[in-house]
C-alpha positions as CSV (number, residue, x, y, z in Angstrom):
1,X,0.0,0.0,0.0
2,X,1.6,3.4,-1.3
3,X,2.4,5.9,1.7
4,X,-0.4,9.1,1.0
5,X,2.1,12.1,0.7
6,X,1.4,14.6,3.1
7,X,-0.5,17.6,2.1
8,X,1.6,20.9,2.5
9,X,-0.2,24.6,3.0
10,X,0.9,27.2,0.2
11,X,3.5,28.9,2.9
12,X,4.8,25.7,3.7
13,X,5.7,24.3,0.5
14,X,6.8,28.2,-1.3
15,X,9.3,28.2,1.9
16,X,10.8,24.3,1.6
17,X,11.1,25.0,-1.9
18,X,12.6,28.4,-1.0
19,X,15.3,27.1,0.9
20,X,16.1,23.8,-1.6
21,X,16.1,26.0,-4.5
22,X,18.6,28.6,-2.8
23,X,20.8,26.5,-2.4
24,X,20.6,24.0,-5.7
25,X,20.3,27.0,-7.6
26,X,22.4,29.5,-6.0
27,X,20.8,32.8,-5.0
28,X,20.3,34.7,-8.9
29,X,18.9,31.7,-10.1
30,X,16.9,30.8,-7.6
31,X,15.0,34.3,-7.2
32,X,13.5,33.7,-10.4
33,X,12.7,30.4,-9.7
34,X,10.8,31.3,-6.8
35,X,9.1,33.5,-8.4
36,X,7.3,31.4,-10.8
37,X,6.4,28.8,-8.2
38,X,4.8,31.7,-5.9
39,X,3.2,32.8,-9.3
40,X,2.2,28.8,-9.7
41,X,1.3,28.0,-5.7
42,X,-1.2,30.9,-4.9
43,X,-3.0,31.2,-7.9
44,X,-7.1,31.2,-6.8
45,X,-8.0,28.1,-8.6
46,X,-4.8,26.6,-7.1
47,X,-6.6,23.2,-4.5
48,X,-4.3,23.7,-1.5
49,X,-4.6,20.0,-0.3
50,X,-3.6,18.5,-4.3
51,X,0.0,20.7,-4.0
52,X,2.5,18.1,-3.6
53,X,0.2,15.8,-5.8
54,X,0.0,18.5,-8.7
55,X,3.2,20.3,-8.3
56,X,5.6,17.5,-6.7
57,X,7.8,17.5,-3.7
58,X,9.3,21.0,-3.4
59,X,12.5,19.5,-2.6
60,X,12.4,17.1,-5.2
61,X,10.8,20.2,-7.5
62,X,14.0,22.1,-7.1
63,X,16.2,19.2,-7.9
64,X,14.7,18.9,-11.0
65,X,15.7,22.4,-12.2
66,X,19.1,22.0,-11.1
67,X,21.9,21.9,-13.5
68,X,23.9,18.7,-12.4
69,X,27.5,19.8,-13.6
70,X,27.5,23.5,-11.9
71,X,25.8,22.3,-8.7
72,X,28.5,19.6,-8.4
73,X,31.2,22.6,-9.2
74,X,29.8,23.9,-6.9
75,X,30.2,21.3,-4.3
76,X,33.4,21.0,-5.0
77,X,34.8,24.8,-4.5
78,X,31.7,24.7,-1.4
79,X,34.5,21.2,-0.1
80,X,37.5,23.5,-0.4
81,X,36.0,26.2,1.1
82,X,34.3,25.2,3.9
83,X,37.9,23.4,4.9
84,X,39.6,26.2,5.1
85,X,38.0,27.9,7.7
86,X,36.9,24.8,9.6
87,X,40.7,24.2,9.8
88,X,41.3,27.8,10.9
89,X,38.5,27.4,13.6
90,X,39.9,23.6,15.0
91,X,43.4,25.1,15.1
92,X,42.4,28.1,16.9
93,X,40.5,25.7,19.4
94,X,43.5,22.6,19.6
95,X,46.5,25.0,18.9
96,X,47.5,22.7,15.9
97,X,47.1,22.6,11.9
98,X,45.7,19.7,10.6
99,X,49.0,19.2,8.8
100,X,51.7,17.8,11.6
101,X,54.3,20.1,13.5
102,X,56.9,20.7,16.2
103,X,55.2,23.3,18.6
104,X,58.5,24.6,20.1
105,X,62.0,25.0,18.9
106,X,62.8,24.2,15.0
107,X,60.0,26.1,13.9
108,X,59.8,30.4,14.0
109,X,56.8,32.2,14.5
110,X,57.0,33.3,10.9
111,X,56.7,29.7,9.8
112,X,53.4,29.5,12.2
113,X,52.3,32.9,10.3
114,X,52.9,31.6,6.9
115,X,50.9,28.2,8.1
116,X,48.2,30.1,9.4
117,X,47.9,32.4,6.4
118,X,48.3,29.8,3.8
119,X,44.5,28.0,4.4
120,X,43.3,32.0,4.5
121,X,44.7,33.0,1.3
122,X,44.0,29.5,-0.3
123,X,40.1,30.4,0.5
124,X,40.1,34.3,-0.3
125,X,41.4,33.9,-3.5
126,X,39.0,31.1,-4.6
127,X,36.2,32.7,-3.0
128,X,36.6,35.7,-5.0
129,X,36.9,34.2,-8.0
130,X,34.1,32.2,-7.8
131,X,31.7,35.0,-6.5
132,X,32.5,37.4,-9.5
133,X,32.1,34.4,-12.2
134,X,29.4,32.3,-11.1
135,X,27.5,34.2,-8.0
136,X,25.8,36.4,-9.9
137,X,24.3,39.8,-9.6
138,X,25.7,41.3,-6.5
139,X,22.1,42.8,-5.3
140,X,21.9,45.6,-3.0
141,X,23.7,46.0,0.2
142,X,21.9,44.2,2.8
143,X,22.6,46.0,6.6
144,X,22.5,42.3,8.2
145,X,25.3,41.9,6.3
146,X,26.7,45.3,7.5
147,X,25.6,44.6,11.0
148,X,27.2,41.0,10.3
149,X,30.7,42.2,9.1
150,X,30.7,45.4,11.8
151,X,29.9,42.8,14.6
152,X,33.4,40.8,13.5
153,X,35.6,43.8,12.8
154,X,34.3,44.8,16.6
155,X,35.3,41.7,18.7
156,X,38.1,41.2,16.5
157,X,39.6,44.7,17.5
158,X,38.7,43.9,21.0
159,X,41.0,40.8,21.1
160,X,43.5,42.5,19.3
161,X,43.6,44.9,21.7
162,X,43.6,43.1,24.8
163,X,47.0,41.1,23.1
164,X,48.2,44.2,22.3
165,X,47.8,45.6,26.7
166,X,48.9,41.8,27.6
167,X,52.8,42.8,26.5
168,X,52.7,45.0,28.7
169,X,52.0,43.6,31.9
170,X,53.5,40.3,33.7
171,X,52.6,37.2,32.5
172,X,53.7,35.0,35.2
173,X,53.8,35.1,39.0
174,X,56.5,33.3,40.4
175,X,55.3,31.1,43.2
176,X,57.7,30.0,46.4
177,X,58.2,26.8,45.0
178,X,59.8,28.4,41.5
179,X,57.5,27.6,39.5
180,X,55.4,30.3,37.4
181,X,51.6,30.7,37.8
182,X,49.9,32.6,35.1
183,X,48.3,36.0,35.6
184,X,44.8,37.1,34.8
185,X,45.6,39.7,32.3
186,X,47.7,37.1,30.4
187,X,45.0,34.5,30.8
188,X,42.6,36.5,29.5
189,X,44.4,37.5,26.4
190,X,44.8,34.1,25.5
191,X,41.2,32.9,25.9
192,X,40.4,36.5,23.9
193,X,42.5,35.0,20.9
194,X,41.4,31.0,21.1
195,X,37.1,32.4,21.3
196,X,37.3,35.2,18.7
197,X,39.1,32.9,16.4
198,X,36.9,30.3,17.0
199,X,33.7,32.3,16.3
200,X,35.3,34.3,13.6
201,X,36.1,31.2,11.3
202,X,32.3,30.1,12.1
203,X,30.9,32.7,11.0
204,X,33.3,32.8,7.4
205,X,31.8,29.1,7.1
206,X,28.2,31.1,8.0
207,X,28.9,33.9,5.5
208,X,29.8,31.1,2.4
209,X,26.3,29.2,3.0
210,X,24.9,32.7,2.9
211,X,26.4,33.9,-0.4
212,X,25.7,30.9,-1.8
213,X,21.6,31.1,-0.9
214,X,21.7,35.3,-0.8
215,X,23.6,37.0,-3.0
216,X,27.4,36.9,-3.4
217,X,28.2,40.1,-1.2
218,X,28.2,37.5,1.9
219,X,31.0,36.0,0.3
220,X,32.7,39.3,2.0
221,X,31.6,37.7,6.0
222,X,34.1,34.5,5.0
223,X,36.9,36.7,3.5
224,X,36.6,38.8,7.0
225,X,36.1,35.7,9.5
226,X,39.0,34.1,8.1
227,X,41.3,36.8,8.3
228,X,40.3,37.7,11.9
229,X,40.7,33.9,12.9
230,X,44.2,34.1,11.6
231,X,44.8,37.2,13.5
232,X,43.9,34.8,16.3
233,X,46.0,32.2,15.6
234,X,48.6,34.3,15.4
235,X,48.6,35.6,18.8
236,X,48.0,32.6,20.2
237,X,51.1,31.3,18.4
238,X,53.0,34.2,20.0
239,X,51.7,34.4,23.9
240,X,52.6,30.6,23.6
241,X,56.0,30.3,22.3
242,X,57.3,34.0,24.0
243,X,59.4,33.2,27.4
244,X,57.6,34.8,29.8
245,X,60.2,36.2,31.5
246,X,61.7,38.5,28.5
247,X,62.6,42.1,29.1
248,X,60.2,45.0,28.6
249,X,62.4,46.1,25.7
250,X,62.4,42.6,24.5
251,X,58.4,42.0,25.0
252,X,58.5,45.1,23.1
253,X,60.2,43.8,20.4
254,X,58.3,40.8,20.2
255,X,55.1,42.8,20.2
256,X,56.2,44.7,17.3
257,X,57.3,41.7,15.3
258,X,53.0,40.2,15.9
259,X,52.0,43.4,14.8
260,X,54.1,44.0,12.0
261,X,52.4,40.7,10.1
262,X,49.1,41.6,12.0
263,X,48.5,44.5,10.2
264,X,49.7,43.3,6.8
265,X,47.4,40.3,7.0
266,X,44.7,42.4,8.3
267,X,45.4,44.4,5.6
268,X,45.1,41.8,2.5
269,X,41.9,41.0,4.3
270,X,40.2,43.8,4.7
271,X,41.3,44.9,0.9
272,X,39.3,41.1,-0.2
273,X,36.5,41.9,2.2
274,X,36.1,45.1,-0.1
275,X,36.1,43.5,-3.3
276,X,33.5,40.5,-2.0
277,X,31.0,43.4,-1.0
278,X,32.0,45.6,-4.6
């Protein structure tokens, strides 16, 4: 006996196939697409309770209007993408790449930089090619996205601050026994770097489902997550492998060094967070 498909009111199915065809489709095509079917679902005549038998499954609707080659191109490039800021987010939370290294000793900081930027500009680069050729029209600015991108730049400047103040206070207490208790400023600056890099990646991998189902400008959130989790990284990488017990003028130096490759990277980033949104 077949299973009786289950009837679907005309908001219910306009939104599934909303969300299928967003993302089968990508966000140009799919406007159109929607269109039609709204034009289709709420015509008068239209029997609410025969709209999956009449029109099909929306999901399955979708999928039939889907070009098979691009959306698997785009599966692929959505793979490479999506890796590179998951990979930026699980080495902001572990302290590792997912490609094997010594933590301490044979390996600089500017090798750690070079590391951390490599999966960033990997992703930028692709990201912005693929928005200008196949996302479309770039639509009008939306202020979620604004709000979005102003919301990153904010807690990213906060963390970058608070790394910034932690060079210049102690970072250990030395307890009777000789060993070296860490302080709450430096504490703090840490667990600053390890959260907003965390969060900053997840919302890139938020901003590349979002340009994919509203309009390529989101593609500007990933460009600016990414580089604000490698900011991240990077001060982690330098609060962890900086002896504690340097000199001022030698913390100093050391400070300058992070914030020399800081504000380049920050830089590249915010100049490919400006194209994504042009």
């Amino acid at each position: 006996m077949m299973k009786q498909k289950k009837s679907l009111t005309k908001e219910q199915y306009l939104r599934r196939f909303s969300r299928s065809a967003r993302w089968r489709l990508g966000a140009a095509e799919a406007e159109e697409a929607i269109a039609d079917y709204q034009e289709l679902i709420f015509q008068e005549e239209r029997d609410e309770s025969k709209l999956v038998e009449e029109l099909g499954d929306p999901i399955q609707a979708a999928w039939l209007l889907t070009d098979a080659r691009g959306y698997k191109r785009w599966m692929w490039a959505f793979t490479i993408l999506i890796g590179c800021a998951l990979s930026l987010a699980w080495w902001a939370h572990t302290g590792l790449p997912f490609y094997w290294r010594l933590r301490h000793g044979l390996y600089g900081l500017e090798r750690q930089f070079l590391q951390a930027i490599a999966p960033m500009a990997a992703g930028m680069v692709l990201a912005l090619l693929w928005s200008r050729r196949r996302g479309g029209r770039s639509g009008p600015l939306s202020w979620r996205l604004l709000t979005a991108l102003g919301a990153v730049v904010l807690v990213g400047g906060m963390m970058l601050f608070q790394v910034w103040h932690c060079f210049d206070i102690p970072w250990t207490i030395e307890s009777p026994d000789g060993s070296g208790t860490m302080t709450e400023g430096f504490a703090s600056a840490a667990k600053w770097a390890i959260d907003v890099g965390i969060l900053s990646a997840l919302a890139g991998a938020a901003g590349l489902i979002l340009a994919r189902c509203f309009g390529r400008r989101w593609m500007a959130l990933y460009v600016l997550g990414m580089t604000i989790a490698v900011l991240c990284i990077m001060s982690q990488e330098t609060l962890l492998m900086t002896d504690p017990w340097l000199t001022a003028a030698e913390m100093a130096s050391v400070r300058g060094y992070l914030f020399r490759w800081a504000g380049l990277t920050g830089l590249a980033g915010l100049i490919g967070t400006g194209v994504a949104l042009c």
